[in-house]
Each structure stands twice: as C-alpha cells, then as structure tokens.
C-alpha positions, -999 to +999 in steps of 0.1 A: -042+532-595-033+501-617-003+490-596+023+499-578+058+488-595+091+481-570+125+484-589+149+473-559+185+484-566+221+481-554+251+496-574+234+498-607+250+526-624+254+512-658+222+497-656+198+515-641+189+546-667+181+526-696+159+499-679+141+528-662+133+553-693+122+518-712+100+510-676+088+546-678+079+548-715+058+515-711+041+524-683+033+562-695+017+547-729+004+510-717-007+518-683-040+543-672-026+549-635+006+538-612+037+545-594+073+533-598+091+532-563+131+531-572+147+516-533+184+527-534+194+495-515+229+514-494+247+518-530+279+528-528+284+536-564+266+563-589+230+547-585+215+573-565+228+600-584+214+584-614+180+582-598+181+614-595+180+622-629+151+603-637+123+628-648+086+612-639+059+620-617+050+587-614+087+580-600+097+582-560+134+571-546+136+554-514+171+550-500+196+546-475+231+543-469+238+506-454+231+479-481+204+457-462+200+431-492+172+426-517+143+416-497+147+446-472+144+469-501+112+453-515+095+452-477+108+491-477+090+497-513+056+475-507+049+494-470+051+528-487+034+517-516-005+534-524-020+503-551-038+478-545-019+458-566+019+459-558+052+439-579+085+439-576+106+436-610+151+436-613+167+462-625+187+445-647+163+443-680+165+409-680+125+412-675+106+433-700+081+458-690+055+447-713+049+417-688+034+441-668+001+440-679-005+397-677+002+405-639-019+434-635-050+411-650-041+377-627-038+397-597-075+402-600-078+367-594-045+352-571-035+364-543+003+357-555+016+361-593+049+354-602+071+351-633+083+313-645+110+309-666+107+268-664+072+270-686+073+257-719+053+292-729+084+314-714+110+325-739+146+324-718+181+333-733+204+319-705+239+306-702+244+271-698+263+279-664+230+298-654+207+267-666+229+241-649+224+261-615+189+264-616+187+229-625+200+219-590+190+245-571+155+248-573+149+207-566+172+213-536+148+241-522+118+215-530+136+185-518+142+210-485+107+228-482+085+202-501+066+235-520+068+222-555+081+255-570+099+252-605+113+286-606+119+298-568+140+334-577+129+352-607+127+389-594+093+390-612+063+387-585+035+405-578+009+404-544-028+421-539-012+448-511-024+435-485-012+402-487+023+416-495+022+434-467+016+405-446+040+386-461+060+409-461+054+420-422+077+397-407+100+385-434+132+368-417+159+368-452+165+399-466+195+388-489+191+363-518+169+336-502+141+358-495+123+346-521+122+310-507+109+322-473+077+339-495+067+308-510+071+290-480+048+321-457+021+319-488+020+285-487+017+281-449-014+311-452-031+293-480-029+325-502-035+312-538-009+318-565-006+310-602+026+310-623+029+336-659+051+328-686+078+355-694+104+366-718+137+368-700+171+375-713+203+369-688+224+404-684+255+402-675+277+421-643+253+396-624+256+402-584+256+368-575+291+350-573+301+318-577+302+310-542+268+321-534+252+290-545+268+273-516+264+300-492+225+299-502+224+258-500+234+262-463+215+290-456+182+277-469+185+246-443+187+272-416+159+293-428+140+261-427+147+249-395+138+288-382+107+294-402+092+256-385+107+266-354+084+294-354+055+287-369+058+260-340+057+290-315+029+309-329+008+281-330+004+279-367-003+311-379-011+335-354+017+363-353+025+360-392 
C-alpha cells in the first residue's frame, strides 16, 4: 500500500464533498495502492451525513460524537491506519492532492515530511491578515522551543507509521497546538525530517478565530513547561 491518507474533519459540510471526490479522483488515477481514513471529529453539523455519501473502497469513516480537537482525530486515523507510510492533509482544499506523491517519495528517506509554505519554491495565495500572523507566530514558537521551524501548522505532514505512531502514542494537545508538541517529540527522538514545497491557497470559513492566536500564545508556554517537565520524569526518553 502506497500510503495511508488522514483527512481530519469537524463541521465541514460545505467543504468536505468537493475536496474528497477531487482527493479520490487523484488518488484512483495517480496512486497504485492506499486508503483514505475520513475522522468525523464530534461534528455537529451535516459532515457525517456527507461522508456517507462518498462512494470509494479505498474510503473508511471514523467518528464520534464529542468534538476532541484536531490532533485527537489524527492519533484516531494513524492507530487504525494499515501503510507504512501515513499523512494527514486539511479538509479545506487549501492543499492540493497532487502533493501527494513528493511525500510518498521523501518518506522513503525521513522519518518526518511536512509541507512549507515559507520556501521560496512554495506557491501561497494568503491574506495579508493570514501572512501577518504567521509572521509572529511561528518566531514566537521558536523563540519558546528553540526548534528552528519556519512553518510550525500547515495540516500537510506525513510520518513512516511507526514513528507516527510513536509520536503519536502519548501526544498531550489535541486542539490547535498539536502540531508544536510533534516537532518538539521528533526533535527530542532524533527522528530526521525534511521540509517539501507546496502550492497552497487560503479558503475561507477558517475555524480559527481571532482570539485564538492569544489563546495559542499562552497555551504553547504551558505545553512547554509540561512537555520539559516530563521528559524530566522519564529520564529523557524512556516512556515517549
């Protein structure tokens, strides 16, 4: 199997049918052999019934009825996964399908692959609002957790399985910031990563608000100070 393909989603009715049939017709003519694992993240809208409605062999729905954030869904989709190869990729379409492939071929080599959108090679349509909040919030995460990482949440990453799953095993965030803690687990088990260019184009009826950027600012200092706290504990790495 070429890889197993995690679409996590919460109340995505008016998105989720046309990003899957153009994810399903890609992978049907550009892929030899995977599986697409759609995780109903406690919608409380039409997404499940729209799910339902999606007509692939290839396809298998995972849900359930409290909303337990974004990362939750993605640990739910990469333990009941079957490739060796495992991503996760948003619902929204702002990610293209045809990216696919580039992290098929670097997961033969990384342990870790994930989407930039701050390469020069990456071709980004974004809001000025959207730029000016990256722009501060990924050098607070580095000036926090000293990682180095340019582009900390593009839903665009992909693991060998079993280092997901390891990663994955004991994941404290399970709501936006999860995707700081990963960087911070792979770089504290010396998995080796490598950043692909992408096309990305911002959709609108975002989930984030506003406010979360603060929310996430206090939240990551937190994480921090629990992720050292236990690594502390463990002695390093044992228990991770």
């Amino acid at each position: 199997m070429d890889c197993s393909i995690i679409v996590p989603l919460y109340n995505e009715e008016k998105r989720a049918l046309p990003f899957l049939n153009e994810l399903i017709s890609f992978c049907k003519e550009g892929l030899e052999d995977y599986e697409i694992i759609l995780v109903n993240d406690g919608s409380t809208d039409r997404t499940l019934s729209k799910l339902k409605k999606v007509q692939n062999n290839n396809c298998r729905i995972i849900t359930y009825s409290k909303n337990r954030g974004k990362g939750y869904a993605i640990r739910k989709g990469i333990f009941s996964s079957k490739a060796e190869k495992v991503m996760f990729i948003d619902a929204d379409g702002s990610i293209k399908p045809k990216e696919i492939p580039k992290m098929i071929e670097k997961l033969e080599e990384y342990d870790v692959v994930v989407g930039n959108r701050s390469l020069e090679e990456s071709s980004i349509n974004q809001p000025l609002l959207r730029k000016f909040t990256s722009s501060l919030f990924n050098p607070y995460v580095n000036l926090i957790f000293g990682l180095g990482i340019e582009d900390n949440l593009c839903g665009f990453k992909g693991f060998k399985s079993d280092v997901a799953r390891k990663l994955f095993s004991s994941l404290d965030s399970t709501g936006w910031i999860f995707d700081v803690e990963l960087f911070y687990r792979i770089n504290k088990l010396n998995f080796t990563l490598t950043n692909i260019p992408i096309e990305w184009e911002h959709k609108d009826n975002s989930k984030m608000s506003i406010y979360d950027p603060f929310k996430m600012a206090f939240d990551l200092i937190v994480l921090k100070r629990r992720l050292d706290s236990k690594f502390k504990e463990k002695n390093g790495l044992s228990g991770l």
